[in-house]
Structures are given as C-alpha cells and as structure tokens.
N, C-alpha and C positions, 0 to 999 in steps of 0.2 A: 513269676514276673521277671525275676534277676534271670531265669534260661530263654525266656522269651527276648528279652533285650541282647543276652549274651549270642544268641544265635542270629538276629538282624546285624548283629557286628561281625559276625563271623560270614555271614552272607550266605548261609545254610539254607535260607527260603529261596535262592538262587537257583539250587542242584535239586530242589525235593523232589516230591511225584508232579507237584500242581505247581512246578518252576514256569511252564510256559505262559500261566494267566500273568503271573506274578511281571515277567519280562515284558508284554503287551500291557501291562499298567506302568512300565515303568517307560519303555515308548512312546505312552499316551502322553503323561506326563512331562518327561522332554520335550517333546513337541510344543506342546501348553504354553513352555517354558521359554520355549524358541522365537514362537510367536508374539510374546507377550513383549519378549524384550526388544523385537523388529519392529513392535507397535508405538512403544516409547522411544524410542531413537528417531521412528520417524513423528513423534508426536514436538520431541524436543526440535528436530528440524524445522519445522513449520512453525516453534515459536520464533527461533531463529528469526526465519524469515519476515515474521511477521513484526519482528522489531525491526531490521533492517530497513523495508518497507515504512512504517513509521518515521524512521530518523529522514529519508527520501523524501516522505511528504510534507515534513516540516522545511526540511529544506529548500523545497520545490515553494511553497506556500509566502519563505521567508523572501524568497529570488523574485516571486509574483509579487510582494509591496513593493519590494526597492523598485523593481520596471516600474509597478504604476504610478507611485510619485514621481517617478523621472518622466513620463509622460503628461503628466500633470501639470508639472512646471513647464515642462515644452507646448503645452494648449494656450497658457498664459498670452494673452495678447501682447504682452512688454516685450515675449521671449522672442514669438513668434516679428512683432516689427525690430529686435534688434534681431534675427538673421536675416531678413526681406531685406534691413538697411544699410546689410554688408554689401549685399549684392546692387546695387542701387536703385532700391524702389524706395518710397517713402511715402505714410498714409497722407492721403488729399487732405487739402486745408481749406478747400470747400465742404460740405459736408452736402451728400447726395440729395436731388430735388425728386418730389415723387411726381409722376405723369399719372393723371388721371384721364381715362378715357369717357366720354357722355354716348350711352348709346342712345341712337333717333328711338323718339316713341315712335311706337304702333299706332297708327289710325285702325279706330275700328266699323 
C-alpha cells in the first residue's frame, strides 16, 4: 500500500509499459474538468443575468404606477376643466337638452 502511494507521488504510472492508457484517462479527465467549470461560470452568468433582469422589472413596474396615477389624476374632470379654463373654455351652464326623434308609423 505505502509503494503503491509512494509510486503515484513519484509519477512512475506515468513512464510504465501501460503509461499511454494511463495519460488518455488522465486527458479524459481534464477535459471533464474543463468542461464542467465552463458550465458553472456560464451557469453563474445567467444568474447574474437573471437578477439584473429582476431589479429592471421591478423598476420598470414601479415607473408603470407612478405614470398611471399621474394619469389618473389628469382624467379627473376637476383637472381636466382647470386646463380647458386656462385656455378659455368653460363647461356650459346650461346643461345639454336631448332631441328626441318620433318615427311615422307604418300603415299596413
């Protein structure tokens, strides 16, 4: 056991007869290795992102109430006749009469 360990430190499975399986496992493995940490860096991007994204729609959503109560208040009829009365209009003091129309009967 203690020459077994002693020779992996020495790197002696490196040079043996059966070195070349040894180096295609150790290839294999790098690789594995390369890949795996390419997958998490792009896995932590995308959380990234996906917070970024988040704070954007909160934002976006906070900007969408303030517009639509400032819209809100400007539908106000109060609002609406005190800019009509800058300009000089002002609502009628009559209030509208409806026309009713009688259509001719039919003889039959």
């Amino acid at each position: 056991m203690k020459d077994g360990l002693l020779n992996i430190l020495k790197g002696k499975f490196l040079v043996s007869g059966d070195a070349p399986k040894h180096w295609l496992f150790i290839l294999f493995v790098s690789f594995l290795a390369t890949v795996m940490i390419g997958s998490s860096h792009s896995a932590d991007k995308k959380v990234h992102q996906i917070a970024a994204l988040n704070e954007e729609v909160k934002e976006l959503r906070s900007e969408f109430v303030d517009v639509r109560s400032d819209v809100q208040k400007l539908k106000l009829e109060s609002t609406v006749t005190e800019i009509v009365s800058a300009k000089g209009l002002y609502p009628p003091e009559v209030p509208p009469r409806q026309i009713k129309i009688k259509s001719p009967k039919k003889e039959e």
